[in-house]
TORPA-4810 file (N, C-alpha, C, O; in nm, 3 decimals):
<nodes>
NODE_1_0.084_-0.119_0.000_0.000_0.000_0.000_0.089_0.125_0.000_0.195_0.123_0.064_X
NODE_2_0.050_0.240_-0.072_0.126_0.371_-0.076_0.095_0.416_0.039_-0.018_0.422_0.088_X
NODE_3_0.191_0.447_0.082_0.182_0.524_0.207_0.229_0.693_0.194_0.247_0.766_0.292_X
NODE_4_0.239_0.726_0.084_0.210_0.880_0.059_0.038_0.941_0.035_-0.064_0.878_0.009_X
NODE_5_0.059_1.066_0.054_-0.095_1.129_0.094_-0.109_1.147_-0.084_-0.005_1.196_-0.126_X
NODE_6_-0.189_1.127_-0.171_-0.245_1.132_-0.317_-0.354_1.253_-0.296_-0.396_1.291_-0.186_X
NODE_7_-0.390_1.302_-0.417_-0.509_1.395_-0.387_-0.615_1.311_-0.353_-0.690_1.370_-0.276_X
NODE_8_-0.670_1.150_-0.389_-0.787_1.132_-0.328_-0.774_1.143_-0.205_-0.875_1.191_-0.153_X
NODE_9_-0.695_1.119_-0.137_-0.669_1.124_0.008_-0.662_1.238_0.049_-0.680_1.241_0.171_X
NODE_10_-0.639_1.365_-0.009_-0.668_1.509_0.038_-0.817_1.528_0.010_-0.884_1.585_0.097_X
NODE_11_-0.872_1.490_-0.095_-1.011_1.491_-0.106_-1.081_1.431_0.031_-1.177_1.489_0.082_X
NODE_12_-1.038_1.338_0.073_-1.128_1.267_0.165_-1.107_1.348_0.316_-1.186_1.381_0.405_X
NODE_13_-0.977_1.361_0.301_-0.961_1.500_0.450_-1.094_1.552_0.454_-1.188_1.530_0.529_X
NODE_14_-1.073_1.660_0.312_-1.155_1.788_0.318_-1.326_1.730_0.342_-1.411_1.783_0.413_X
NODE_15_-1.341_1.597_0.253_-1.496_1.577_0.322_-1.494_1.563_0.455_-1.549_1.654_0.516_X
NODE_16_-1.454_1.486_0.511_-1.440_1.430_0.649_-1.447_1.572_0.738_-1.541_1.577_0.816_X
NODE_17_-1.347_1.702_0.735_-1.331_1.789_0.762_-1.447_1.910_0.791_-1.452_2.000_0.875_X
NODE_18_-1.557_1.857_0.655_-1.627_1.917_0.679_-1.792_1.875_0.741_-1.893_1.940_0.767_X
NODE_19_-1.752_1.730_0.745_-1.837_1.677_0.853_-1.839_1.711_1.008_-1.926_1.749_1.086_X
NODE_20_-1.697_1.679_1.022_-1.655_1.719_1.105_-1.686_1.897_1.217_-1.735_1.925_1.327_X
NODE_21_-1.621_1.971_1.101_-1.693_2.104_1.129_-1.843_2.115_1.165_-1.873_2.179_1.266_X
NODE_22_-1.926_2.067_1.101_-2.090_2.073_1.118_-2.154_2.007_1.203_-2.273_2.010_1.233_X
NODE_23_-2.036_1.923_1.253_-2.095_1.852_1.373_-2.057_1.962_1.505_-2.143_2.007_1.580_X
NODE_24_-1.912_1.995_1.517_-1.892_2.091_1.579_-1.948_2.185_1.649_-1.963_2.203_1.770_X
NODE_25_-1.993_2.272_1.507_-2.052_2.368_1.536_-2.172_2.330_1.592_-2.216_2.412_1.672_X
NODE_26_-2.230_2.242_1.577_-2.395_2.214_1.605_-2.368_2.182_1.769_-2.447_2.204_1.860_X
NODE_27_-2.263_2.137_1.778_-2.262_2.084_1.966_-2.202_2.157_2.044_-2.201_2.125_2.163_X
NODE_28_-2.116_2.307_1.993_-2.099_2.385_1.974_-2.210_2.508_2.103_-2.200_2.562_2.213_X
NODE_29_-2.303_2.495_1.990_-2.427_2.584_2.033_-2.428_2.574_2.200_-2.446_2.678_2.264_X
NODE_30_-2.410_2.454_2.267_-2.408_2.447_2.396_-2.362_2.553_2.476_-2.422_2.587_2.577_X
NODE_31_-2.251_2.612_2.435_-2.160_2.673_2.446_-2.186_2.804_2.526_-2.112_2.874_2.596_X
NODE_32_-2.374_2.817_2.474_-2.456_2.966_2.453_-2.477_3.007_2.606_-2.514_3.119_2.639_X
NODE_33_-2.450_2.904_2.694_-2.469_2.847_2.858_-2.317_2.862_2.890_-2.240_2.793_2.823_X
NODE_34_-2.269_2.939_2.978_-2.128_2.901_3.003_-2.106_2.814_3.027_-2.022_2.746_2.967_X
NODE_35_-2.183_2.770_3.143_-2.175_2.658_3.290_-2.152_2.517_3.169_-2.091_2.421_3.216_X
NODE_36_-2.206_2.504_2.994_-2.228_2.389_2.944_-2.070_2.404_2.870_-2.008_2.313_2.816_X
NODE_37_-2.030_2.542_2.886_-1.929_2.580_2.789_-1.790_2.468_2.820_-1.700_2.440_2.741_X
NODE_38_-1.807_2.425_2.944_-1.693_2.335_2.988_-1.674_2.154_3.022_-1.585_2.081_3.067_X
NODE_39_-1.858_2.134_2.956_-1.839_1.987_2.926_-1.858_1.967_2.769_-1.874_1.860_2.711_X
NODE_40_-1.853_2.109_2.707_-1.866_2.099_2.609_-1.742_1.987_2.468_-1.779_1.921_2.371_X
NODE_41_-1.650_2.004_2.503_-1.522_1.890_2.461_-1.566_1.775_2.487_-1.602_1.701_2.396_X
NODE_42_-1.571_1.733_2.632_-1.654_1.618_2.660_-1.766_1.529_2.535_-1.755_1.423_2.473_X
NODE_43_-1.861_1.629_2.543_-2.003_1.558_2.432_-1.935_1.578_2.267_-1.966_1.503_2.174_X
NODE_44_-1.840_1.691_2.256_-1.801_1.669_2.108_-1.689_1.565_2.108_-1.638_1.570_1.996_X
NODE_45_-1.639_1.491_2.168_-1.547_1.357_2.180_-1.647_1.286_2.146_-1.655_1.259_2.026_X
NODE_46_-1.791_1.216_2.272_-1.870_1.148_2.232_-1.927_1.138_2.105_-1.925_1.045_2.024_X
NODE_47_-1.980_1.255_2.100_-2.077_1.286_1.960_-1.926_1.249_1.826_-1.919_1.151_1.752_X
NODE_48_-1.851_1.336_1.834_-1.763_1.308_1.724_-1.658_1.152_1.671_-1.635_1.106_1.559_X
NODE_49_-1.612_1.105_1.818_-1.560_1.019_1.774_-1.561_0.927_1.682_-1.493_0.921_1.579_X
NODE_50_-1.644_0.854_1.725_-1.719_0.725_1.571_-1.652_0.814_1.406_-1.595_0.759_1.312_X
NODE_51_-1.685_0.952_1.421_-1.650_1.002_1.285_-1.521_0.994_1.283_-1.472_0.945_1.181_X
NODE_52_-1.446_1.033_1.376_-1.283_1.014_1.351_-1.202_0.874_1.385_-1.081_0.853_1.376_X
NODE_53_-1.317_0.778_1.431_-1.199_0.660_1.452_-1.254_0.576_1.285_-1.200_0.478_1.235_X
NODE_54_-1.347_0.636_1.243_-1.402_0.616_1.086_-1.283_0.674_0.997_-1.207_0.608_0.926_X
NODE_55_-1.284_0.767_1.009_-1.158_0.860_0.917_-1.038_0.773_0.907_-0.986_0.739_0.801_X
NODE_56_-0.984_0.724_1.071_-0.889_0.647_1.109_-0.885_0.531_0.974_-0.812_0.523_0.875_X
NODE_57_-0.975_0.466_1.013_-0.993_0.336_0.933_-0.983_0.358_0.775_-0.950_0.270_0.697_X
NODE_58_-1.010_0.465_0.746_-1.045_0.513_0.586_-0.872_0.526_0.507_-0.807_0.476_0.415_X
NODE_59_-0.855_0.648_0.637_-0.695_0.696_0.604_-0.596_0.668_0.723_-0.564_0.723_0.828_X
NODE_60_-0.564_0.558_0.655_-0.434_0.452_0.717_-0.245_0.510_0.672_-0.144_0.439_0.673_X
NODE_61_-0.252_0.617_0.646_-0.143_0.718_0.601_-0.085_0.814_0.711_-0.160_0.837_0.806_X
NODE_62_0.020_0.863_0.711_0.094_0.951_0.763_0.058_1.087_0.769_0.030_1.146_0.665_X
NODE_63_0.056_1.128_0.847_-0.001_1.251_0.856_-0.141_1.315_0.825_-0.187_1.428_0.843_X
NODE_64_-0.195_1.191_0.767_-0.364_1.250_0.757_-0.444_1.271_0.899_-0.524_1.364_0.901_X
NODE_65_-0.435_1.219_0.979_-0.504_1.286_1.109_-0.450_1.412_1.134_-0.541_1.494_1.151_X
NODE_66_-0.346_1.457_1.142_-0.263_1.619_1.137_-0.326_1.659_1.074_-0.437_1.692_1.117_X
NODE_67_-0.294_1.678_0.940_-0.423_1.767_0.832_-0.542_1.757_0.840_-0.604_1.852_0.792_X
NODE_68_-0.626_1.639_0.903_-0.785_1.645_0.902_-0.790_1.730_1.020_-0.867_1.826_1.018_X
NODE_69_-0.685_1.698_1.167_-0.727_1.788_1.329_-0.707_1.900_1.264_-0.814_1.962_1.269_X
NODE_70_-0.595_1.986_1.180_-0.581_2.112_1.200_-0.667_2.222_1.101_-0.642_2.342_1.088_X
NODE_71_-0.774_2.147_1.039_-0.817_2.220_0.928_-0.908_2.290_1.039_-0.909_2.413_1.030_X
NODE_72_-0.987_2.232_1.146_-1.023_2.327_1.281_-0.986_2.462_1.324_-1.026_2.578_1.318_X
NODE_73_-0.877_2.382_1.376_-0.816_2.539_1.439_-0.763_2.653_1.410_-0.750_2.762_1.466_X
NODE_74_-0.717_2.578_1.251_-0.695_2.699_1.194_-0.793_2.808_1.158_-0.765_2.925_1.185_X
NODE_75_-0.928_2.771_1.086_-1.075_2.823_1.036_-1.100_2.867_1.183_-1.141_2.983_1.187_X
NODE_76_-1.089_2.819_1.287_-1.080_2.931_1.407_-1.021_3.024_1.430_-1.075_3.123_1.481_X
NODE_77_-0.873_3.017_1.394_-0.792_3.155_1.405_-0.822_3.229_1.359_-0.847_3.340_1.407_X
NODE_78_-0.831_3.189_1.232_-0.874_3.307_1.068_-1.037_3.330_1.135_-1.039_3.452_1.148_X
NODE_79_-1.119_3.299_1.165_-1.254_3.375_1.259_-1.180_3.443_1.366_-1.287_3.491_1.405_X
NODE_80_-1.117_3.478_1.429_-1.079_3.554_1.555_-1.044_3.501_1.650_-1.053_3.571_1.751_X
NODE_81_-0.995_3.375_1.667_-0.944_3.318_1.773_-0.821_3.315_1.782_-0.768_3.294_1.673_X
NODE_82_-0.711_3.336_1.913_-0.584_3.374_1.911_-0.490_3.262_1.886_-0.509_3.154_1.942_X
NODE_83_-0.390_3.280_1.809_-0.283_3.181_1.836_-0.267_3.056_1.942_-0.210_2.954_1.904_X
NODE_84_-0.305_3.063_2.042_-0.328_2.989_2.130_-0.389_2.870_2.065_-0.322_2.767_2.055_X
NODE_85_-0.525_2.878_2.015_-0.589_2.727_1.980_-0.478_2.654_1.861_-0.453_2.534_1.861_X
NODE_86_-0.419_2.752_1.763_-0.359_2.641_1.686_-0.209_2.611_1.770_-0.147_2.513_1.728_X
NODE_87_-0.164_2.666_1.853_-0.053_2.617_1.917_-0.057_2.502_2.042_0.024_2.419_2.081_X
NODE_88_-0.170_2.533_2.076_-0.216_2.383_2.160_-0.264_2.306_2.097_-0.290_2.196_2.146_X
NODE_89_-0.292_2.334_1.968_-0.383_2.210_1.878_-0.253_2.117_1.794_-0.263_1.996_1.772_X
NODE_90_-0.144_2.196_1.760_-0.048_2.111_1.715_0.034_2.022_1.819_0.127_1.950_1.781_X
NODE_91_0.004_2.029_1.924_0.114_1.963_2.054_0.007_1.826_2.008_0.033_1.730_1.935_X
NODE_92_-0.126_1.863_2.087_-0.209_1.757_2.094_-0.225_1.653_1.973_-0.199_1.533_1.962_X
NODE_93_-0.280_1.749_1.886_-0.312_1.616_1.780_-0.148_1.595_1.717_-0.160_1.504_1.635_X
NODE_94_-0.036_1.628_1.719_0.103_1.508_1.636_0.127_1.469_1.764_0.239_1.417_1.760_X
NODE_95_0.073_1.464_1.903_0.079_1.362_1.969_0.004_1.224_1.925_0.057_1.113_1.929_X
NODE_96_-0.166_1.261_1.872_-0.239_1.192_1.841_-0.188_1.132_1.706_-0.218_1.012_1.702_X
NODE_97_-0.122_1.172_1.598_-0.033_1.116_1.507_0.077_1.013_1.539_0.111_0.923_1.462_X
NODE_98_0.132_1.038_1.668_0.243_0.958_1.667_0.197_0.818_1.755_0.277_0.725_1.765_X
NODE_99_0.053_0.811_1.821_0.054_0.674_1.882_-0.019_0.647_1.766_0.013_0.531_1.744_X
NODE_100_-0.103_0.682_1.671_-0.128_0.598_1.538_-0.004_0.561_1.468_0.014_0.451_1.415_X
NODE_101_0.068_0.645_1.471_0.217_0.583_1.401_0.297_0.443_1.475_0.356_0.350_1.420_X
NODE_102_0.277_0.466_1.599_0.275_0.351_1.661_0.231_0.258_1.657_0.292_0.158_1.694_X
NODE_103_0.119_0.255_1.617_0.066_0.111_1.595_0.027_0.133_1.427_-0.078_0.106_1.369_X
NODE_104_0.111_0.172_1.390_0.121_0.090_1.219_0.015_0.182_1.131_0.007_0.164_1.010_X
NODE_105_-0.054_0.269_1.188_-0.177_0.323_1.142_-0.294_0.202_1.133_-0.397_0.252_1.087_X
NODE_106_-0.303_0.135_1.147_-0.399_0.041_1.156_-0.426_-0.058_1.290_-0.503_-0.154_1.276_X
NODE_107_-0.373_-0.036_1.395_-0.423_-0.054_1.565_-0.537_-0.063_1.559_-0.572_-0.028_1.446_X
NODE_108_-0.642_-0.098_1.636_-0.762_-0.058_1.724_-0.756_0.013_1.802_-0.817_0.118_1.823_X
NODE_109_-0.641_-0.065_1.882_-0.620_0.015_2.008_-0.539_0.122_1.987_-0.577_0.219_2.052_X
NODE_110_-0.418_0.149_1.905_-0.352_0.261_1.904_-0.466_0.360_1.889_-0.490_0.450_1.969_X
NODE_111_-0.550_0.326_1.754_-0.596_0.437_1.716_-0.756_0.504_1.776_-0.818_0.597_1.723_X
NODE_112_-0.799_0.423_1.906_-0.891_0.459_1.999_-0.822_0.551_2.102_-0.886_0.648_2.144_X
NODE_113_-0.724_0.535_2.137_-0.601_0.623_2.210_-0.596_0.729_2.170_-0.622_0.832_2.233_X
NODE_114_-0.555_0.716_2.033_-0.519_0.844_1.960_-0.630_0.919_1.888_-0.593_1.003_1.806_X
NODE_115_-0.784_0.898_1.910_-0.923_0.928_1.914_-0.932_1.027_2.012_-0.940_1.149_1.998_X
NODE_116_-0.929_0.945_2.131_-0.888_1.013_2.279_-0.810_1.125_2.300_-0.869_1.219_2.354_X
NODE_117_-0.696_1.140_2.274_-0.576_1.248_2.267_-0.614_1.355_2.186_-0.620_1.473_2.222_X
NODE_118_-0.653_1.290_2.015_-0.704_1.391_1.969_-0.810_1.486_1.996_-0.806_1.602_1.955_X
NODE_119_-0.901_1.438_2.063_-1.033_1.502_2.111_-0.999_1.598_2.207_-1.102_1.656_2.241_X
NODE_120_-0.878_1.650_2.280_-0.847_1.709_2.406_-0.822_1.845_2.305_-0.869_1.948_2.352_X
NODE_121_-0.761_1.858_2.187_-0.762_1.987_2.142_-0.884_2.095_2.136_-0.868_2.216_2.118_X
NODE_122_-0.984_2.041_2.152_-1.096_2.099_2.177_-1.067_2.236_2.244_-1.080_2.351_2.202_X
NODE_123_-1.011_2.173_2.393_-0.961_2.235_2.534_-0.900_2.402_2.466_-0.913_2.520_2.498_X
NODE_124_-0.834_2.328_2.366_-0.744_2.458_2.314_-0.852_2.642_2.309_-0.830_2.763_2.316_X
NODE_125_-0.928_2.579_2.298_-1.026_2.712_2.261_-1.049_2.768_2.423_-1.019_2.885_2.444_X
NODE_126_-1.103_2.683_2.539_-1.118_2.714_2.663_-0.984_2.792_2.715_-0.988_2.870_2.810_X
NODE_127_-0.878_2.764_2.649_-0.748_2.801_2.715_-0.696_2.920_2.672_-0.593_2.951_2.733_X
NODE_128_-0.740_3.015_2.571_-0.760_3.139_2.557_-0.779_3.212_2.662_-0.706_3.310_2.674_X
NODE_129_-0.894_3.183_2.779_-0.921_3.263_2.919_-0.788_3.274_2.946_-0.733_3.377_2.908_X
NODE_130_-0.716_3.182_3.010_-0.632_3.176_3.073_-0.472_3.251_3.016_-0.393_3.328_3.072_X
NODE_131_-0.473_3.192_2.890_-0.309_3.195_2.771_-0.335_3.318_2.709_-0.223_3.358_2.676_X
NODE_132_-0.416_3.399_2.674_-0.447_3.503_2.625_-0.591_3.605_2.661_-0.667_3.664_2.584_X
NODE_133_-0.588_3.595_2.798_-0.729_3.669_2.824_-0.763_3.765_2.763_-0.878_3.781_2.723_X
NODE_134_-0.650_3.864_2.741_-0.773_4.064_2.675_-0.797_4.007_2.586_-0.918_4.020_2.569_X
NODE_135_-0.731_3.911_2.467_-0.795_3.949_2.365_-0.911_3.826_2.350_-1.001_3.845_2.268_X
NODE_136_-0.910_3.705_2.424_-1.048_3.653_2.443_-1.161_3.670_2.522_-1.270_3.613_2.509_X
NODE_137_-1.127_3.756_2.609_-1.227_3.855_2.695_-1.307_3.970_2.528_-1.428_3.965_2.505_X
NODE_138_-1.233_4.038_2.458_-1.260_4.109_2.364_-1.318_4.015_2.296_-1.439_4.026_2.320_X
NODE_139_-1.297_3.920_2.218_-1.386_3.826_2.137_-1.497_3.775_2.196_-1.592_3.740_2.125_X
NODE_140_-1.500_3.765_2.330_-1.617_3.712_2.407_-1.719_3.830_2.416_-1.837_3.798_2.406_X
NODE_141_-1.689_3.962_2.433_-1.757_4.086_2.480_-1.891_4.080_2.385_-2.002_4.118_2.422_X
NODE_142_-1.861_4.022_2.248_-2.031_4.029_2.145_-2.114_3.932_2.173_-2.208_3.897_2.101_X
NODE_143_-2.071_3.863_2.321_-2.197_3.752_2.383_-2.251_3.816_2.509_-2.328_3.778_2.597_X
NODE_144_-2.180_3.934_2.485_-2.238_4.053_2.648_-2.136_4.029_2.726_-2.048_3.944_2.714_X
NODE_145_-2.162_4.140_2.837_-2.097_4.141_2.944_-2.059_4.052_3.020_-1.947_4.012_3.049_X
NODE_146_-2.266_3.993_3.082_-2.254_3.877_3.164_-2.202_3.745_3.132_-2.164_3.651_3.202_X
NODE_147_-2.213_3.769_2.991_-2.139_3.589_2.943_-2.016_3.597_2.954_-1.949_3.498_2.982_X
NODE_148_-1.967_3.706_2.937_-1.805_3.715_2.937_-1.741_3.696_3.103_-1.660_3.608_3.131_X
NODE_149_-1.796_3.800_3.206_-1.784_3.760_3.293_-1.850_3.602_3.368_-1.815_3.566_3.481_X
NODE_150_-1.889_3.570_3.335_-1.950_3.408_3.378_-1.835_3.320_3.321_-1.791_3.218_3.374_X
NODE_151_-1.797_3.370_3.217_-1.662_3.256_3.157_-1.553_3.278_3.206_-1.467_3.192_3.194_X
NODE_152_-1.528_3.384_3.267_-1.396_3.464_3.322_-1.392_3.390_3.455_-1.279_3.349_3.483_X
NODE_153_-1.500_3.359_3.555_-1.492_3.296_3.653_-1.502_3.145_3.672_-1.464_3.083_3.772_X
NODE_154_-1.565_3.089_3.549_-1.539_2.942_3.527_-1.424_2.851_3.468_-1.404_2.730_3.482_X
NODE_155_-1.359_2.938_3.402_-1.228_2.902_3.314_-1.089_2.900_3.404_-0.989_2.936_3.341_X
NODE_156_-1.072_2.869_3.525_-0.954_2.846_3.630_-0.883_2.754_3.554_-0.919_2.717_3.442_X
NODE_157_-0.760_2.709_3.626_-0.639_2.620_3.586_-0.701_2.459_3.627_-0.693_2.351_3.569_X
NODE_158_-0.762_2.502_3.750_-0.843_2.338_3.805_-0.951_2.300_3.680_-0.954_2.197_3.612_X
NODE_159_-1.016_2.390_3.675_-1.124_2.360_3.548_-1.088_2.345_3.427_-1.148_2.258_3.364_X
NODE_160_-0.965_2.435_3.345_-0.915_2.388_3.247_-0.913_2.269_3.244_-0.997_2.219_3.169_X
NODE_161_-0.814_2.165_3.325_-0.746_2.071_3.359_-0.869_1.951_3.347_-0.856_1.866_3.259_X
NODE_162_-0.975_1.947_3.428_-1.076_1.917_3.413_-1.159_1.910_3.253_-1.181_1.799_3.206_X
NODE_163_-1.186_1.987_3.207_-1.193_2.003_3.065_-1.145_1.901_2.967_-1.212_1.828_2.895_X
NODE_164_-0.993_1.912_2.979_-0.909_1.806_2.919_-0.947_1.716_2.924_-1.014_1.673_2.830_X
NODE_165_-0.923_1.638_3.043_-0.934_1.519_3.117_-1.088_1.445_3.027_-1.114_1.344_2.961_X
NODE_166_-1.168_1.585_3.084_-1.307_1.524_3.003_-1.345_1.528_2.871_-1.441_1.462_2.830_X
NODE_167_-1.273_1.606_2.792_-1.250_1.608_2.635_-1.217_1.432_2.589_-1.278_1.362_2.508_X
NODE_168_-1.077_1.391_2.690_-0.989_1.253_2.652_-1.077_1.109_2.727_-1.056_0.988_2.719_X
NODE_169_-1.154_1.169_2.781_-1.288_1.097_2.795_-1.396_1.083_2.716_-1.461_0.987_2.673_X
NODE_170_-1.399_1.162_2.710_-1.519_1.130_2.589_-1.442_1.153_2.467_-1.519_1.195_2.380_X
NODE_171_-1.347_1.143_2.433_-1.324_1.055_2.310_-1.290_0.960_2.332_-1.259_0.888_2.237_X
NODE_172_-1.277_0.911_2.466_-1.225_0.748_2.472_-1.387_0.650_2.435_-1.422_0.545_2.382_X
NODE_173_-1.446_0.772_2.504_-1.619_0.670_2.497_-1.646_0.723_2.331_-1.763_0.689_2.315_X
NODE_174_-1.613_0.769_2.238_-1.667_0.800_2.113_-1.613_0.708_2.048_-1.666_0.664_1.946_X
NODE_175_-1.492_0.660_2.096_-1.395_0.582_1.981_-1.442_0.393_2.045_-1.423_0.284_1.993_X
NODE_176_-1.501_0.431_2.163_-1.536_0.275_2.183_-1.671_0.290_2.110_-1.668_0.258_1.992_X
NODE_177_-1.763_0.324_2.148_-1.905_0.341_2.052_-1.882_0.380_1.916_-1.980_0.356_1.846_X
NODE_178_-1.769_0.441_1.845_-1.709_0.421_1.687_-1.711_0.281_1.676_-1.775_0.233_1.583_X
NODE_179_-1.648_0.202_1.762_-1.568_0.056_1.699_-1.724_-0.006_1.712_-1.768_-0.054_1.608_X
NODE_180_-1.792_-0.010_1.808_-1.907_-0.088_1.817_-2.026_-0.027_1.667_-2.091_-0.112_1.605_X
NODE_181_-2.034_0.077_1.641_-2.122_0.162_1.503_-2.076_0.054_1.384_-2.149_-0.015_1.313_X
NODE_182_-1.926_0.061_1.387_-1.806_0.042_1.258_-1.766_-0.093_1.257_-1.689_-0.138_1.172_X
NODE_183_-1.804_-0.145_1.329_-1.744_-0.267_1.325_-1.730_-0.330_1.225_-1.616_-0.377_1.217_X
NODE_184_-1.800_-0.357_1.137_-1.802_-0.444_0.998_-1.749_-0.391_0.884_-1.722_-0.448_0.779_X
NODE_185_-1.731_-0.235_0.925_-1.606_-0.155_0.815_-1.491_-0.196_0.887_-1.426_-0.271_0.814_X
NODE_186_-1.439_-0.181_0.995_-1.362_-0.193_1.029_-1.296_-0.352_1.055_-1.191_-0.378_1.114_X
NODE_187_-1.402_-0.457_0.984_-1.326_-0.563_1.007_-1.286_-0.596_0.812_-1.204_-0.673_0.761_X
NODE_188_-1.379_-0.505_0.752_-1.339_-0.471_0.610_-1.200_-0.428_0.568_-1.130_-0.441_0.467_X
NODE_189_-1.191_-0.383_0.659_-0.997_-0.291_0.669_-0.944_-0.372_0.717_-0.823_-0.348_0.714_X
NODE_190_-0.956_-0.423_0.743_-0.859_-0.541_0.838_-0.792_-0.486_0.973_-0.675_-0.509_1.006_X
NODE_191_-0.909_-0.389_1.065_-0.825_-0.329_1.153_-0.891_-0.437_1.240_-0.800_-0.471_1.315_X
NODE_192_-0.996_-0.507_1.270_-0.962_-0.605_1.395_-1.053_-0.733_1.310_-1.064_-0.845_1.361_X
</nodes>
């Protein structure tokens, strides 16, 4: 098998990518609640996974999880979000690259792990409060005052931390309910 990225395989990013996005945004909306704003990673692990341990199975190549995680954060920056999300988003997901690389790109288990890991970049957006407050306090200000202050007091280092934790949770539970959805693609691939 070629193990270089071909344009169908950039083609399939960009669909996937934009599934991806629309799911996002839709679980997203939670967001409109502060108090939901911080299990919000959490339910987009759940809700999303199955789609990315799918992707997994599809694109068994090098570096395609990198290019499918970062087409995110970047379309966040370029909307107004600070440096911060794509600089925590590249630690996380070529972490999430390298235990799929670990297991051959075709694991179960590597690549439910690396489901998991990937799903914590989420966090990256929450971590603006903290890594860059004026200017995500300023991006927050067109949800009002009170939302801004309600996020200003929920977004601590304990709660960040928390966040994570529950982001890499619920993609651990997305990528086990992926394998159980996928199973019969995935025994098509020959991943178990």
């Amino acid at each position: 098998m070629n193990k270089k990225l071909e344009l169908k395989d950039l083609v399939l990013i960009g669909i996937f990518a934009v599934i991806y996005l629309v799911l996002m945004f839709a679980i997203g909306m939670i967001g409109l609640v502060p108090i939901l704003f911080l299990v919000y990673p959490t339910i987009a692990g759940i809700i999303c996974g199955p789609l990315v341990l799918l992707f997994m199975a599809k694109e068994q190549k090098p570096f395609a999880l990198f290019i499918f995680g970062m087409i995110m954060p970047i379309i966040m920056t370029l909307g107004g979000h600070t440096y911060i999300v794509v600089l925590i988003s590249v630690i996380i997901i070529l972490i999430a690259e390298l235990i799929r690389k670990m297991g051959n790109y075709n694991s179960m288990k590597h690549n439910i792990i690396s489901c998991a890991v990937f799903s914590m970049w989420i966090g990256s957006s929450l971590s603006q409060m903290l890594f860059a407050k004026e200017k995500y306090i300023q991006m927050c200000k067109m949800m009002g005052d009170e939302y801004t202050k309600a996020l200003e007091k929920l977004i601590t280092y304990p709660n960040l931390l928390l966040v994570f934790v529950g982001a890499f949770i619920g993609g651990l539970i997305g990528a086990f309910i992926g394998k159980k959805l996928l199973k019969k693609h995935f025994e098509k691939a020959g991943i178990i």
